[in-house]
N, CA, C and O atoms as CSV, one atom per row, in Angstrom:
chain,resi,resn,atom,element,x,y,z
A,1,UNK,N,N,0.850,-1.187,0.000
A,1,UNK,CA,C,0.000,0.000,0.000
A,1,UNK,C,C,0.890,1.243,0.000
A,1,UNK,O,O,1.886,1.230,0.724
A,2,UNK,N,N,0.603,2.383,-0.795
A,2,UNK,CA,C,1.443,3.330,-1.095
A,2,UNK,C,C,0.166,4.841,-1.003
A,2,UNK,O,O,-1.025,4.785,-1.310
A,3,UNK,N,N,0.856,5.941,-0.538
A,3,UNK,CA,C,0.044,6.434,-0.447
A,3,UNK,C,C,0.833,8.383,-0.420
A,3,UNK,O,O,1.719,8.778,0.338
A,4,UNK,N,N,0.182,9.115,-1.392
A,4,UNK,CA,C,0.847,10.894,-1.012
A,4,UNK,C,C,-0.688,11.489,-0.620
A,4,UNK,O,O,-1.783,11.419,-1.177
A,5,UNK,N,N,-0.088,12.253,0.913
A,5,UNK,CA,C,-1.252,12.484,1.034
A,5,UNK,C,C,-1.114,14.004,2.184
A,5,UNK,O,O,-0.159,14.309,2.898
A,6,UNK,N,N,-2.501,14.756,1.998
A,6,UNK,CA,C,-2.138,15.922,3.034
A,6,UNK,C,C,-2.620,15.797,3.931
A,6,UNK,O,O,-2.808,16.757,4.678
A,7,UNK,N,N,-2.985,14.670,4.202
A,7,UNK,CA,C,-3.462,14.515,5.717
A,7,UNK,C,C,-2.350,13.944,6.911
A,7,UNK,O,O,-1.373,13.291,6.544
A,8,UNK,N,N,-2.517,14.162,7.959
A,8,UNK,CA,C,-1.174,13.246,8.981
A,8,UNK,C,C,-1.019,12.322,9.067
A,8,UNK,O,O,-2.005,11.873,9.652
A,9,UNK,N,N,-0.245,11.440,8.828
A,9,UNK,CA,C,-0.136,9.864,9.019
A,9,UNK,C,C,-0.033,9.164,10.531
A,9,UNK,O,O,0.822,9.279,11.409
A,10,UNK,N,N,-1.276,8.384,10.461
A,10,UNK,CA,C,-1.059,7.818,11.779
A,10,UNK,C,C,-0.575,6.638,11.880
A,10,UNK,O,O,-1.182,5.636,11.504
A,11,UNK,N,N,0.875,6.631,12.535
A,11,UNK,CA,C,1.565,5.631,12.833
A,11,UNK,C,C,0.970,4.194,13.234
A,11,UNK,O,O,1.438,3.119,12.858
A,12,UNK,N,N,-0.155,4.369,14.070
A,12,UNK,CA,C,-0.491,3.278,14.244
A,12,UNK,C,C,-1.573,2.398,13.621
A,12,UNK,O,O,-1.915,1.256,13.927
A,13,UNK,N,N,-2.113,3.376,12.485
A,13,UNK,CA,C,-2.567,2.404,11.403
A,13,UNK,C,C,-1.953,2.159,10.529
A,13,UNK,O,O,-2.380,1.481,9.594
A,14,UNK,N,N,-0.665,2.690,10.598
A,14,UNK,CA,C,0.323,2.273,9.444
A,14,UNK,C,C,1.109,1.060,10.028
A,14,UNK,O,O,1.575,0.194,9.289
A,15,UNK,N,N,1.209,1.037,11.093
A,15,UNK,CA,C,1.400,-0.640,12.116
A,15,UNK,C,C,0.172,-1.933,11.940
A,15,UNK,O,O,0.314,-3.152,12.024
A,16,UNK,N,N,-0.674,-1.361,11.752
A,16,UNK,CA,C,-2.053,-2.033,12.062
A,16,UNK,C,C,-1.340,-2.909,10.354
A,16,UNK,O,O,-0.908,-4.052,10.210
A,17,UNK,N,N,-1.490,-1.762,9.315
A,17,UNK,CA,C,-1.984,-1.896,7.959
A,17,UNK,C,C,-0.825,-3.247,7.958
A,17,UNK,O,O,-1.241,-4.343,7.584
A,18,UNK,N,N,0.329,-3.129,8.304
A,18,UNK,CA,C,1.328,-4.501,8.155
A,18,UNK,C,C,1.396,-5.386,9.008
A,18,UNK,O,O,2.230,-6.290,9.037
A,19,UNK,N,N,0.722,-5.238,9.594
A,19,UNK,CA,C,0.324,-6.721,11.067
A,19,UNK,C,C,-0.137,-8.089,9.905
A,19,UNK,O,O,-0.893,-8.340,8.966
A,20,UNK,N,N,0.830,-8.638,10.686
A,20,UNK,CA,C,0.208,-10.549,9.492
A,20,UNK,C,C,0.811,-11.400,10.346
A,20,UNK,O,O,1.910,-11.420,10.901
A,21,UNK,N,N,-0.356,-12.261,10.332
A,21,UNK,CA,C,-0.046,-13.530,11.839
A,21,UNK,C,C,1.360,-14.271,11.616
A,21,UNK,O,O,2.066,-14.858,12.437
A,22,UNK,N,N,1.591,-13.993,9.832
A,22,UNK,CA,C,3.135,-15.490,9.945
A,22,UNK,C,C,4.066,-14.621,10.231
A,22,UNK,O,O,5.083,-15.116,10.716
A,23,UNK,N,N,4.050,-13.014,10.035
A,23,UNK,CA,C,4.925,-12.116,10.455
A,23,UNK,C,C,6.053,-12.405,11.831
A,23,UNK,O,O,5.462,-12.408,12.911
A,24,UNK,N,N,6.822,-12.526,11.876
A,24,UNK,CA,C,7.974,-12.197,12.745
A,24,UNK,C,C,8.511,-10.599,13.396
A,24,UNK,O,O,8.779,-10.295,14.558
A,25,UNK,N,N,8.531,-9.946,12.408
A,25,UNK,CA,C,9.300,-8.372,12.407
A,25,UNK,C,C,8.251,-8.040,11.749
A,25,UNK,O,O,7.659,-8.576,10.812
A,26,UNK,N,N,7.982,-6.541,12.687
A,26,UNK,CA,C,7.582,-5.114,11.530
A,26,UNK,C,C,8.453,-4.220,12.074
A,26,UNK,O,O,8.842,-4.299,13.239
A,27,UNK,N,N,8.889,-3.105,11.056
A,27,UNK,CA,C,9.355,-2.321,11.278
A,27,UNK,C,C,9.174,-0.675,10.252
A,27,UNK,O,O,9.072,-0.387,9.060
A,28,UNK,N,N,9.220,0.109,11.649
A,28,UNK,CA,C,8.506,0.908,11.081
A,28,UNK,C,C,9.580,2.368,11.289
A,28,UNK,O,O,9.905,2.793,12.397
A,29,UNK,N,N,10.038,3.014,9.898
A,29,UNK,CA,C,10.640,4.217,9.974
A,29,UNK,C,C,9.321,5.261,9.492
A,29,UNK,O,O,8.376,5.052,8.732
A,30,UNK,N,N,9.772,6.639,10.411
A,30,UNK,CA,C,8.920,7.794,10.382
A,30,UNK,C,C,10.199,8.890,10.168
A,30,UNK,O,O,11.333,8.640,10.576
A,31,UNK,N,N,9.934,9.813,9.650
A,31,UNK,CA,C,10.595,10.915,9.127
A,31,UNK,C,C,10.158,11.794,9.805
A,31,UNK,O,O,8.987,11.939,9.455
A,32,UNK,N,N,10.461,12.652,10.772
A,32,UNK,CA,C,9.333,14.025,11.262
A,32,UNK,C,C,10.843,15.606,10.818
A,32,UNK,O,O,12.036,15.871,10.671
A,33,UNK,N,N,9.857,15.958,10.822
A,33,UNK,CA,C,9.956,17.666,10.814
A,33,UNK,C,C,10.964,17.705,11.948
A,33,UNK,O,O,10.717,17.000,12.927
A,34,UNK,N,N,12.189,18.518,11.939
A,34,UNK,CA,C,12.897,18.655,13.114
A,34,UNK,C,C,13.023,20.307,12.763
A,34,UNK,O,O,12.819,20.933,11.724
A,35,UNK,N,N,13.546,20.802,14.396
A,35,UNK,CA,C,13.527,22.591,14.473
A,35,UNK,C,C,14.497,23.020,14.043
A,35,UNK,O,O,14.513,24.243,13.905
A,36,UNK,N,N,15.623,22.309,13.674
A,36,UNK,CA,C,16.869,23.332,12.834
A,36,UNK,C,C,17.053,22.016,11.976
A,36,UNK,O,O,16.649,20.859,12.088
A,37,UNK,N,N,18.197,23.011,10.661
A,37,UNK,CA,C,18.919,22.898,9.451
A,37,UNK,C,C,20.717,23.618,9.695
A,37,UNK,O,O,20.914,24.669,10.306
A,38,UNK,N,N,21.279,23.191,9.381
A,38,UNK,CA,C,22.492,23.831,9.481
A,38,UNK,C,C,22.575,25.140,10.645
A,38,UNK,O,O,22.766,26.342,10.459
A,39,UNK,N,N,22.391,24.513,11.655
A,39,UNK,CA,C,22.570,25.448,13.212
A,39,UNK,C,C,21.655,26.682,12.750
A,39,UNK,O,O,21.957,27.798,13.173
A,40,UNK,N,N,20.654,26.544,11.981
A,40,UNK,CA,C,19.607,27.086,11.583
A,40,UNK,C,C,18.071,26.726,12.475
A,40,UNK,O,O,17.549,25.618,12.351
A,41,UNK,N,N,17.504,27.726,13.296
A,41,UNK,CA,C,16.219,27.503,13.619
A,41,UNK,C,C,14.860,27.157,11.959
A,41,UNK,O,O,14.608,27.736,10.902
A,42,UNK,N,N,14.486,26.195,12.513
A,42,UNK,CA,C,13.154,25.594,11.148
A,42,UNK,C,C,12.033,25.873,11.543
A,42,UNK,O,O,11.774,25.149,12.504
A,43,UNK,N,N,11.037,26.700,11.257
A,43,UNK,CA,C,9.400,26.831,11.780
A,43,UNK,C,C,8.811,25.633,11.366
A,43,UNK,O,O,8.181,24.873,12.101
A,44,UNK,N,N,9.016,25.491,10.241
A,44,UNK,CA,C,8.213,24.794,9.225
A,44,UNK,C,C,8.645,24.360,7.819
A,44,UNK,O,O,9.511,24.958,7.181
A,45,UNK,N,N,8.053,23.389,7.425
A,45,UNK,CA,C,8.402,22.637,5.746
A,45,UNK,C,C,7.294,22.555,4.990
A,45,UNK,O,O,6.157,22.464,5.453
A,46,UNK,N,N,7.603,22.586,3.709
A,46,UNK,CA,C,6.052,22.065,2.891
A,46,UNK,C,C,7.044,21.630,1.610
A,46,UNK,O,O,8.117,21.984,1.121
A,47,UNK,N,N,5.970,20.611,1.376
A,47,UNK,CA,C,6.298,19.182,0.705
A,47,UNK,C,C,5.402,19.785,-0.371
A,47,UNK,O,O,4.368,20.403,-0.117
A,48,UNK,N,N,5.886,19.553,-1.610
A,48,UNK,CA,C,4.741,19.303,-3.085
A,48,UNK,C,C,5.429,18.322,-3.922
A,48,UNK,O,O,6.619,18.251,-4.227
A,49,UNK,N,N,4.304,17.480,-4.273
A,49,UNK,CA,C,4.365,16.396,-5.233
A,49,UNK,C,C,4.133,16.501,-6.376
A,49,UNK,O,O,3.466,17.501,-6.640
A,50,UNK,N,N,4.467,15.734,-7.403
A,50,UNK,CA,C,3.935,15.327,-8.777
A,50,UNK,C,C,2.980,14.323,-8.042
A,50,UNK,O,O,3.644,13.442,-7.497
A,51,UNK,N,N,1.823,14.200,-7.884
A,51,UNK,CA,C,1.164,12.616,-7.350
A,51,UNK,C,C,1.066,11.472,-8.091
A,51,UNK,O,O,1.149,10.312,-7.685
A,52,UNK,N,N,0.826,12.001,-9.565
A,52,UNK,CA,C,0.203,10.410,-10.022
A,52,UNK,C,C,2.113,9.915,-10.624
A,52,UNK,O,O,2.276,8.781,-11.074
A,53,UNK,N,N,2.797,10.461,-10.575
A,53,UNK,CA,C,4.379,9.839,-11.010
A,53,UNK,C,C,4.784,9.838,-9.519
A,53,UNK,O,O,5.792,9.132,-9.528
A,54,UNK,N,N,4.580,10.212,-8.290
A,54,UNK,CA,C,5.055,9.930,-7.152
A,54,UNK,C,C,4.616,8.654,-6.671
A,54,UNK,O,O,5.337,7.906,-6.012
A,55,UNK,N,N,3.152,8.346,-7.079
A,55,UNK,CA,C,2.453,7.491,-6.694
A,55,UNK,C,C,2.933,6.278,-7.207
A,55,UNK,O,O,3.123,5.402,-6.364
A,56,UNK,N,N,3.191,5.988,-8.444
A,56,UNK,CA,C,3.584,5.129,-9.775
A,56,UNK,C,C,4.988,4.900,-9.156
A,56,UNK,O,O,5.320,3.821,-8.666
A,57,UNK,N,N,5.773,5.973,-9.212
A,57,UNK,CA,C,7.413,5.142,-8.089
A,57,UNK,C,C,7.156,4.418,-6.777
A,57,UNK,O,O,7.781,3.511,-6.228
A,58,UNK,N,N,6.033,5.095,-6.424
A,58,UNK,CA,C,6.132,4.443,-5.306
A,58,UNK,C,C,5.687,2.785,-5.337
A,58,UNK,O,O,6.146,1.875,-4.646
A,59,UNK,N,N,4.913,2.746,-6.106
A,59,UNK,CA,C,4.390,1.428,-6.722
A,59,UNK,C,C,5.283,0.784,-7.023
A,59,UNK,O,O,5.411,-0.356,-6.576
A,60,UNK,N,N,6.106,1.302,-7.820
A,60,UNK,CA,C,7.731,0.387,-8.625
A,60,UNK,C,C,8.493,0.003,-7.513
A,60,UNK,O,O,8.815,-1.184,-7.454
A,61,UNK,N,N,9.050,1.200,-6.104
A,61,UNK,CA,C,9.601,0.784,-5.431
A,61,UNK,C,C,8.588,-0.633,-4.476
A,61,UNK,O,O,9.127,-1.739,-4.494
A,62,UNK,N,N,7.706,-0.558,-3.989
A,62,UNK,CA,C,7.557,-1.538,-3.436
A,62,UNK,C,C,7.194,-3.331,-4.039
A,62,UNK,O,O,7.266,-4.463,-3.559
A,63,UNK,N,N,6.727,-2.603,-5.550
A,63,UNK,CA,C,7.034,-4.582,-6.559
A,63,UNK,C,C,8.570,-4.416,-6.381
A,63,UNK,O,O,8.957,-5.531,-6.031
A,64,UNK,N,N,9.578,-3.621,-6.444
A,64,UNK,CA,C,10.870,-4.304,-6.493
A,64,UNK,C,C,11.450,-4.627,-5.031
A,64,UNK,O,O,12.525,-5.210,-4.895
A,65,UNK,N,N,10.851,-4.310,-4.205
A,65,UNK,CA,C,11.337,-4.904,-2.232
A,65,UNK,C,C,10.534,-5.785,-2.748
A,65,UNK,O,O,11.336,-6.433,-3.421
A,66,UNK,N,N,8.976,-6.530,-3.001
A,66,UNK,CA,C,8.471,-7.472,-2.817
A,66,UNK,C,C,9.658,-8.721,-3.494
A,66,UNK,O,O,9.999,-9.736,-2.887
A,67,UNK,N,N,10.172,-8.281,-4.983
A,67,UNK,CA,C,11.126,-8.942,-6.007
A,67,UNK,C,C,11.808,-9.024,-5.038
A,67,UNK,O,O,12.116,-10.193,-4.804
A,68,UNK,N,N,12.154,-8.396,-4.428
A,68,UNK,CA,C,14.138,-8.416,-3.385
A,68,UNK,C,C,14.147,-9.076,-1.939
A,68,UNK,O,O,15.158,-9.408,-1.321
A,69,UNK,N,N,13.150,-9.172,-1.619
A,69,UNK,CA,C,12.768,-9.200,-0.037
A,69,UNK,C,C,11.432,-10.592,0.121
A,69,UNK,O,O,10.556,-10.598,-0.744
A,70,UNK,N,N,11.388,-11.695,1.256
A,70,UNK,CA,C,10.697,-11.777,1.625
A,70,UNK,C,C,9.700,-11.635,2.396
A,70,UNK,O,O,9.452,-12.373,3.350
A,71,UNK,N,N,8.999,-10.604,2.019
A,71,UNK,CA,C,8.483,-9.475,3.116
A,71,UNK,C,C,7.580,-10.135,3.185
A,71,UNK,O,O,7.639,-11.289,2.759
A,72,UNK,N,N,6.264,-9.551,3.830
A,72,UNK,CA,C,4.356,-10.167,4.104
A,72,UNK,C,C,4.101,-8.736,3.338
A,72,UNK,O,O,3.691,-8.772,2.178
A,73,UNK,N,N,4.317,-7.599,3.919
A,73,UNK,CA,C,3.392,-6.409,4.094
A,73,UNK,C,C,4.370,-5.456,3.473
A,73,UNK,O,O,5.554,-5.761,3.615
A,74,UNK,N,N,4.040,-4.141,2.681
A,74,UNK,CA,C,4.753,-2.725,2.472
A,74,UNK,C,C,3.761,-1.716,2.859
A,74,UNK,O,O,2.546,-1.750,2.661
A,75,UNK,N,N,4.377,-0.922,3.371
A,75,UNK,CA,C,3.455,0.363,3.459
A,75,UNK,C,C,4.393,1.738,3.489
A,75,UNK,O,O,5.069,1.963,4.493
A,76,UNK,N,N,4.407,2.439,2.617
A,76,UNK,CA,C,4.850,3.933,2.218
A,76,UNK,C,C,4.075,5.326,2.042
A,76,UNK,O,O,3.644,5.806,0.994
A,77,UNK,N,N,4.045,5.560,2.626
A,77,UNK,CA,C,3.045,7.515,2.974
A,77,UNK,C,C,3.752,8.292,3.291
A,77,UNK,O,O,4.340,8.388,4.368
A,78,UNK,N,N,3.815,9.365,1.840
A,78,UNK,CA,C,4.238,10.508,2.300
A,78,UNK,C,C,3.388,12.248,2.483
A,78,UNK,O,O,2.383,12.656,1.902
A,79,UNK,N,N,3.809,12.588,2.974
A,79,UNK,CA,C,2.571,13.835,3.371
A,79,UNK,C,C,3.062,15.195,2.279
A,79,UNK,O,O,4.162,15.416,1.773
A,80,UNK,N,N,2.303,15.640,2.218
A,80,UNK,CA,C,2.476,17.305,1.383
A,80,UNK,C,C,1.898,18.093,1.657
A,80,UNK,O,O,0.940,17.821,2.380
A,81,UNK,N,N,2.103,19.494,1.271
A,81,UNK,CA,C,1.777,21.008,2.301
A,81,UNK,C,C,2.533,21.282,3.379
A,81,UNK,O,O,3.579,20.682,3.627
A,82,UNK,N,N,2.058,22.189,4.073
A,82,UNK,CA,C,2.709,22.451,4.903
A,82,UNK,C,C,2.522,21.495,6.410
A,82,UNK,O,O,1.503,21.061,6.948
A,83,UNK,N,N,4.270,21.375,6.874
A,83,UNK,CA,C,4.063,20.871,8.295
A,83,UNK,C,C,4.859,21.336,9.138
A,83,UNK,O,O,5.788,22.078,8.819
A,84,UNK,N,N,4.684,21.076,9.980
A,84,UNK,CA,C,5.078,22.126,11.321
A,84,UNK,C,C,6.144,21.083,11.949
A,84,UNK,O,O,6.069,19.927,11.533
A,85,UNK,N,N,7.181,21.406,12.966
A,85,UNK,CA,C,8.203,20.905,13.457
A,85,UNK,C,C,7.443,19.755,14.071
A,85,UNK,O,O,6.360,20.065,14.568
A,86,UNK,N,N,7.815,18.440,14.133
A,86,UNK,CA,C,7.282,17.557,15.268
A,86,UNK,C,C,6.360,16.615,14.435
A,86,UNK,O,O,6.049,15.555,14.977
A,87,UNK,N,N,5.899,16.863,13.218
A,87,UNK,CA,C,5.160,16.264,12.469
A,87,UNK,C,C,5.796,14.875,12.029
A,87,UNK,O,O,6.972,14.644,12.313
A,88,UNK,N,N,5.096,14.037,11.400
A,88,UNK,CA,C,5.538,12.837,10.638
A,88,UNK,C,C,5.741,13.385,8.722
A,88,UNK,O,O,4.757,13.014,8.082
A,89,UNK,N,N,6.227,13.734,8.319
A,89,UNK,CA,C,6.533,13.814,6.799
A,89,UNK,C,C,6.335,12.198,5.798
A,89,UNK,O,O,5.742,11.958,4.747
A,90,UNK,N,N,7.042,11.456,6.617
A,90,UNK,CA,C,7.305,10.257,6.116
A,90,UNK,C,C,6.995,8.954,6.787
A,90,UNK,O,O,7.452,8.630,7.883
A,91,UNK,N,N,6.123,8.169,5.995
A,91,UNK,CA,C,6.429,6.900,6.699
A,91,UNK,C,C,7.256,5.668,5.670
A,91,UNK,O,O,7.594,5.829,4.497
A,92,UNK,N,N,7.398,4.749,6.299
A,92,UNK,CA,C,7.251,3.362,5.227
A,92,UNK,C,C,7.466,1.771,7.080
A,92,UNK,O,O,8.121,1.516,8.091
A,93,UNK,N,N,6.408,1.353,6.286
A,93,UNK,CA,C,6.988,0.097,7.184
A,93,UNK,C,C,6.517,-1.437,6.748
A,93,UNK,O,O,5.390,-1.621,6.287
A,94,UNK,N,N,7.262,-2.290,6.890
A,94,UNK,CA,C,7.360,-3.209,6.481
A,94,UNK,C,C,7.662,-4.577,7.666
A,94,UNK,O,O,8.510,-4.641,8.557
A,95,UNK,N,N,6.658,-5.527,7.274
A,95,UNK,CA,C,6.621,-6.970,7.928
A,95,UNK,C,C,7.436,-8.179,6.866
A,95,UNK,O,O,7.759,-8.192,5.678
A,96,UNK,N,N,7.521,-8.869,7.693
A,96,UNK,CA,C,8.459,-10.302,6.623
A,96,UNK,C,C,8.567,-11.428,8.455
A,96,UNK,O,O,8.475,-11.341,9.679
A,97,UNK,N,N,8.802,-12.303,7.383
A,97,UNK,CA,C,9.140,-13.648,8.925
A,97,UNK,C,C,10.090,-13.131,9.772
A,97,UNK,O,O,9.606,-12.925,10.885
A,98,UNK,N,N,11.167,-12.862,9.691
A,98,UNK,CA,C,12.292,-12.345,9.894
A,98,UNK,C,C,12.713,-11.090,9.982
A,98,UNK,O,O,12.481,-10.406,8.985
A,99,UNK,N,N,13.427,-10.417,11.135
A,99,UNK,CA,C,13.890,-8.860,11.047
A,99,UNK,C,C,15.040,-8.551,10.130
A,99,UNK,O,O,15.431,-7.389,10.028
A,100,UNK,N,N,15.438,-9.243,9.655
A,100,UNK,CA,C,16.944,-8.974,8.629
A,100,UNK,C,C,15.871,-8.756,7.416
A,100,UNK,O,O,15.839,-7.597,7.003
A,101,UNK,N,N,15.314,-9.335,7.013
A,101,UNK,CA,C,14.506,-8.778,5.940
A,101,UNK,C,C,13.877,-7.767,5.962
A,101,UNK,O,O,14.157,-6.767,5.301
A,102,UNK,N,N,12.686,-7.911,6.927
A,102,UNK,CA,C,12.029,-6.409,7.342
A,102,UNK,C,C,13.121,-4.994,7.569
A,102,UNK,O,O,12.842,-3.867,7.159
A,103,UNK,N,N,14.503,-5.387,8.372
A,103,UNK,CA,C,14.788,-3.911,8.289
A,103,UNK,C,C,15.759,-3.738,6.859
A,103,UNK,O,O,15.883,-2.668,6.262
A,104,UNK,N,N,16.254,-4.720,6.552
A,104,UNK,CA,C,16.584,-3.962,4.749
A,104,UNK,C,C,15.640,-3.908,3.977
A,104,UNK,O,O,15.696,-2.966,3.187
A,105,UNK,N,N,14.893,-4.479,3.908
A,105,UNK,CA,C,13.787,-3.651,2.831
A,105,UNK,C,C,12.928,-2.430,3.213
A,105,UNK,O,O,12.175,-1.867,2.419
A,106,UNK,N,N,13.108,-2.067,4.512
A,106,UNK,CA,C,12.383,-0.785,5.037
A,106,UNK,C,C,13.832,0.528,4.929
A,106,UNK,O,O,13.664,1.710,4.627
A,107,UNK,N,N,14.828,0.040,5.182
A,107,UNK,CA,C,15.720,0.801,4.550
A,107,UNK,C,C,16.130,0.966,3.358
A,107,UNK,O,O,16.215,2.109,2.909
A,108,UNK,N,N,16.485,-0.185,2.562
A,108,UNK,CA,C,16.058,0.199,1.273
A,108,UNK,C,C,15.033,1.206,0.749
A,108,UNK,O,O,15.567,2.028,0.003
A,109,UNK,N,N,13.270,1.449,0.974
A,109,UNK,CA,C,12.660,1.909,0.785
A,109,UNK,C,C,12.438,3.131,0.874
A,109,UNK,O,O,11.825,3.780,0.026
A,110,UNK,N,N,13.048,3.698,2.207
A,110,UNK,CA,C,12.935,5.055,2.527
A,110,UNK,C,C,13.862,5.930,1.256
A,110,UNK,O,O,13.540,6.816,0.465
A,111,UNK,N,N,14.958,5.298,1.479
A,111,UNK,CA,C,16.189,5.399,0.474
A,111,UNK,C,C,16.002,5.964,-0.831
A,111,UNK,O,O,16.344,7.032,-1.339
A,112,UNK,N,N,15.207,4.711,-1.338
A,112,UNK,CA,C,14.842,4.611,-3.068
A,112,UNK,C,C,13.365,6.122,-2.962
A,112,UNK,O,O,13.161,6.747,-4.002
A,113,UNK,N,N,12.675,6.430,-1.902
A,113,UNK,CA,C,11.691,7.224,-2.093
A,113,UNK,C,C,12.663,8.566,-2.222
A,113,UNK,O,O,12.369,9.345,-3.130
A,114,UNK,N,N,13.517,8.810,-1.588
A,114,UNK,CA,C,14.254,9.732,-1.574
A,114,UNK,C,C,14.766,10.415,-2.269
A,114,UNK,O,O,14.755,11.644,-2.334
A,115,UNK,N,N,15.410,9.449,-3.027
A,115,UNK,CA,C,16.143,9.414,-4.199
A,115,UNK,C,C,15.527,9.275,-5.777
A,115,UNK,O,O,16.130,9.415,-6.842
A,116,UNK,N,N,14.488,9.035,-5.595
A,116,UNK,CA,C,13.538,8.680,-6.838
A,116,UNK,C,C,11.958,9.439,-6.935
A,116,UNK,O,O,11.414,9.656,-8.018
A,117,UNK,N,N,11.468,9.722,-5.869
A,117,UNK,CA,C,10.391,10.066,-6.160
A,117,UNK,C,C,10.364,11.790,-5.710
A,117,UNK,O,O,11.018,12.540,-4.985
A,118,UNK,N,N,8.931,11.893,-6.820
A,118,UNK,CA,C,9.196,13.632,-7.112
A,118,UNK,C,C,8.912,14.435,-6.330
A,118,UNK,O,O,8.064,15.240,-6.714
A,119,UNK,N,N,9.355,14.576,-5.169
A,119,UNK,CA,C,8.948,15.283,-4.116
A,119,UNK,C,C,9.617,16.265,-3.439
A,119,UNK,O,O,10.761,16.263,-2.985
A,120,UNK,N,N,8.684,17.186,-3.424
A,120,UNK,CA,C,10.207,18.425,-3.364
A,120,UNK,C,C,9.810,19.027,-2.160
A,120,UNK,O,O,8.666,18.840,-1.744
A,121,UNK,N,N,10.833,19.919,-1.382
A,121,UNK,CA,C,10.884,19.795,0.145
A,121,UNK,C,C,11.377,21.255,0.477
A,121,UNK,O,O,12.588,21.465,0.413
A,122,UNK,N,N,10.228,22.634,0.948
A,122,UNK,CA,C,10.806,23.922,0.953
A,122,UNK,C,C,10.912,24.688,2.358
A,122,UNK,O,O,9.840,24.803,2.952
A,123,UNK,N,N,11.655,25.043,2.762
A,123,UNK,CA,C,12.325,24.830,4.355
A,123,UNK,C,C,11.774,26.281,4.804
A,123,UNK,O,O,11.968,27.247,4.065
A,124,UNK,N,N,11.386,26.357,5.490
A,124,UNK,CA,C,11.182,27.809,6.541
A,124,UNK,C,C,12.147,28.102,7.494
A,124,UNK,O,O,12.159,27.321,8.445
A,125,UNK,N,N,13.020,29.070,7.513
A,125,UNK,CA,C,13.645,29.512,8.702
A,125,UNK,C,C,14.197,30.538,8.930
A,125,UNK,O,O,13.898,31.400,8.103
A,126,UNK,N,N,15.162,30.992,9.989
A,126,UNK,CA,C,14.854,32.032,10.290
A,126,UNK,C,C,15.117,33.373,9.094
A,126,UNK,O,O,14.474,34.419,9.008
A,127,UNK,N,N,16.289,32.912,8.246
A,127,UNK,CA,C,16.870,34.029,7.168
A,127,UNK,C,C,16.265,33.402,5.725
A,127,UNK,O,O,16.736,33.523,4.594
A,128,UNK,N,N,15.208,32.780,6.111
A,128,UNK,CA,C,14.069,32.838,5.015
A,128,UNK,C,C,14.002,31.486,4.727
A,128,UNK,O,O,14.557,30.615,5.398
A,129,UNK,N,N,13.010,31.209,3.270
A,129,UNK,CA,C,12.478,30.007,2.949
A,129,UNK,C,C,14.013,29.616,1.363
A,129,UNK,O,O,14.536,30.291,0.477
A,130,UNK,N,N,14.093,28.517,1.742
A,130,UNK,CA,C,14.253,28.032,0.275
A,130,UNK,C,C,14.213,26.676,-0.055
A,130,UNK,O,O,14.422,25.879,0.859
A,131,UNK,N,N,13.949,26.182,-1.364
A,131,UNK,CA,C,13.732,24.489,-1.644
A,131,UNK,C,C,15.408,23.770,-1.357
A,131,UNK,O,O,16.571,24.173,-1.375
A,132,UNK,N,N,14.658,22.456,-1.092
A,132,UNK,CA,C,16.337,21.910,-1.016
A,132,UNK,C,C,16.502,20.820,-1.519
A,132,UNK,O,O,15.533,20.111,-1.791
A,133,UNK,N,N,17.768,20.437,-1.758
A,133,UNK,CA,C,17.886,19.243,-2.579
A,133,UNK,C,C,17.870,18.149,-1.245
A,133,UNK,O,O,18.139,18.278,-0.050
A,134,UNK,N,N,17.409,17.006,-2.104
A,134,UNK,CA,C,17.370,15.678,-1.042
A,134,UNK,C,C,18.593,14.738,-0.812
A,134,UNK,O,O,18.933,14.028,-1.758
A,135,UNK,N,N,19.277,14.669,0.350
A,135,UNK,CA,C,20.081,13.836,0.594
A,135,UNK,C,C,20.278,12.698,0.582
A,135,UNK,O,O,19.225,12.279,1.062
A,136,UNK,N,N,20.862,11.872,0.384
A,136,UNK,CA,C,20.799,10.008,0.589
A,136,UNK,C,C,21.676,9.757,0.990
A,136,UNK,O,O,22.798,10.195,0.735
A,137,UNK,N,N,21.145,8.499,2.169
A,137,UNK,CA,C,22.613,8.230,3.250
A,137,UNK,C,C,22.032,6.985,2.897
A,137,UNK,O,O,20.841,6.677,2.871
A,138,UNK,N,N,23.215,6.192,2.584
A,138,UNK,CA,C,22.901,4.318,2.252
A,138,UNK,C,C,23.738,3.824,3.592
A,138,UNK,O,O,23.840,2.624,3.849
């Protein structure tokens, strides 16, 4: 299940959504809003998407963890508009028999959204707003 959306993501139906009885591991990464950037105070972020090509990667990324991974469950939601420090931006979490699976394919995932999907990310703070490019840490 994949999902861009402006509403808040609640963690614990995004737990619920990958619960499966043969399951072993879920694991679940969240992304939130933090108050500084480069020893920079952050008010706030806002996220805008392409949706239906954000949506469509996001689709690709999780048939290729299903291809790579013996997982049970995927779940990926990301939020857009504006959010305030403390928020969730990001989820993805993922079940499989096993935690070696569940946490590389939930790292993998965050990763590949990062890096691949069209989502662009414009920072509030104190000596003003500007868009930023997205980082990837493997």
């Amino acid at each position: 299940m994949i999902s861009i959306t402006e509403k808040p993501i609640d963690v614990n139906k995004l737990l619920s959504d990958v619960s499966d009885e043969s399951s072993g591991a879920s694991v679940l990464f969240t992304g939130t809003v933090r108050d500084h950037n480069k020893q920079e105070k952050v008010s706030k972020l806002y996220y805008e998407a392409y949706h239906d090509m954000a949506e469509k990667i996001l689709q690709e990324i999780e048939n290729e963890i299903h291809a790579k991974w013996k997982i049970k469950k995927f779940v990926a939601i990301h939020r857009t508009g504006t959010l305030k420090v403390g928020e969730v931006s990001v989820a993805v979490a993922v079940s499989a028999e096993h935690r070696k699976e569940a946490f590389e394919a939930c790292r993998f995932g965050i990763n590949v959204i990062k890096e691949k999907a069209p989502i662009w990310k414009k920072e509030f703070a104190e000596s003003g707003s500007e868009w930023l490019e997205g980082v990837i840490t493997k």
